[in-house]
C-alpha positions in Angstrom: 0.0 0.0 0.0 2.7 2.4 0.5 4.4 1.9 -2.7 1.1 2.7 -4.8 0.8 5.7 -2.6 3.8 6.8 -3.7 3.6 6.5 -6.7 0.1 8.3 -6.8 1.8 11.0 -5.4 4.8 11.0 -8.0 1.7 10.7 -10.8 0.2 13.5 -9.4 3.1 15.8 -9.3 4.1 16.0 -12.6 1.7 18.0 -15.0 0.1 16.6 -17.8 1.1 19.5 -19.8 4.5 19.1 -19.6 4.6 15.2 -20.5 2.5 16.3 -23.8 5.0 18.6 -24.7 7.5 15.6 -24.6 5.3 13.4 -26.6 4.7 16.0 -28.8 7.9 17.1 -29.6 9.1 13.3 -29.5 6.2 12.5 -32.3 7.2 15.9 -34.0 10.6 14.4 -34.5 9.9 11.2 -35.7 7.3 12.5 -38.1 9.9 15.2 -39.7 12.8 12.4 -40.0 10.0 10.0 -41.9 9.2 12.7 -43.8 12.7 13.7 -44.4 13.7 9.9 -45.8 10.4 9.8 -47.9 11.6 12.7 -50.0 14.8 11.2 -50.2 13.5 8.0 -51.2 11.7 9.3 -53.9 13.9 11.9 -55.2 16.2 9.3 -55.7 13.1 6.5 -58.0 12.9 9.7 -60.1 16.6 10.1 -60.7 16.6 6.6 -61.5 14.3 7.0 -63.4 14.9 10.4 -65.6 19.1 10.5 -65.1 18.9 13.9 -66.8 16.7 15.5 -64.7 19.0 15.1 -61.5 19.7 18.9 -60.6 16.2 19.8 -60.8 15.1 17.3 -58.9 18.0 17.7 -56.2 17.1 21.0 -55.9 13.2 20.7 -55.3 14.5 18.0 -52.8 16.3 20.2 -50.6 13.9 22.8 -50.8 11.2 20.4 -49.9 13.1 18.5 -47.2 14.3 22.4 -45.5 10.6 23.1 -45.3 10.0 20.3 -43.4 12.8 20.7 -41.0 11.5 24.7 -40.4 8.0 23.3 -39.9 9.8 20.4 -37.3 11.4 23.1 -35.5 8.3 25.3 -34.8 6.3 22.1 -33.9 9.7 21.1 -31.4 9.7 24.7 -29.9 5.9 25.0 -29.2 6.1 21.6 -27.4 9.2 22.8 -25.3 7.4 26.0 -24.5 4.6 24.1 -23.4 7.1 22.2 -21.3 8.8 24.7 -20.1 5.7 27.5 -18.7 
């Protein structure tokens, strides 16, 4: 009995809000780097598949993927601002 009281106590003592900011951000992170190799993964089929379009499609890569990353990083700091206040 005093274990589970304990640990009651632990529960209650940590918000809520700050262990979905950690989820969020964790799920924010994972979501961005699948996102990330899909991109890759299918910039390099098309090269494959059209050799001479390779620079074009390079660059719409990178533009794509940095995208991604900025929208990763405003997802990442709302979740540690919801963490952190």
């Amino acid at each position: 009995m005093l274990l589970s009281t304990i640990l009651l106590q632990a529960a209650g003592a940590v918000a809520w809000g700050k262990i979905a900011g950690a989820v969020g951000a964790s799920i924010a992170a994972i979501a961005a780097a699948f996102g990330i190799g899909k991109i890759g993964q299918s910039a390099m089929e098309a090269i494959a598949r059209q050799p001479e379009a390779a620079g074009n499609i390079r660059t719409a890569m990178l533009i794509i993927g940095a995208l991604v990353e900025g929208a990763c990083l405003f997802a990442i700091i709302a979740c540690l601002m919801a963490i952190v206040m």
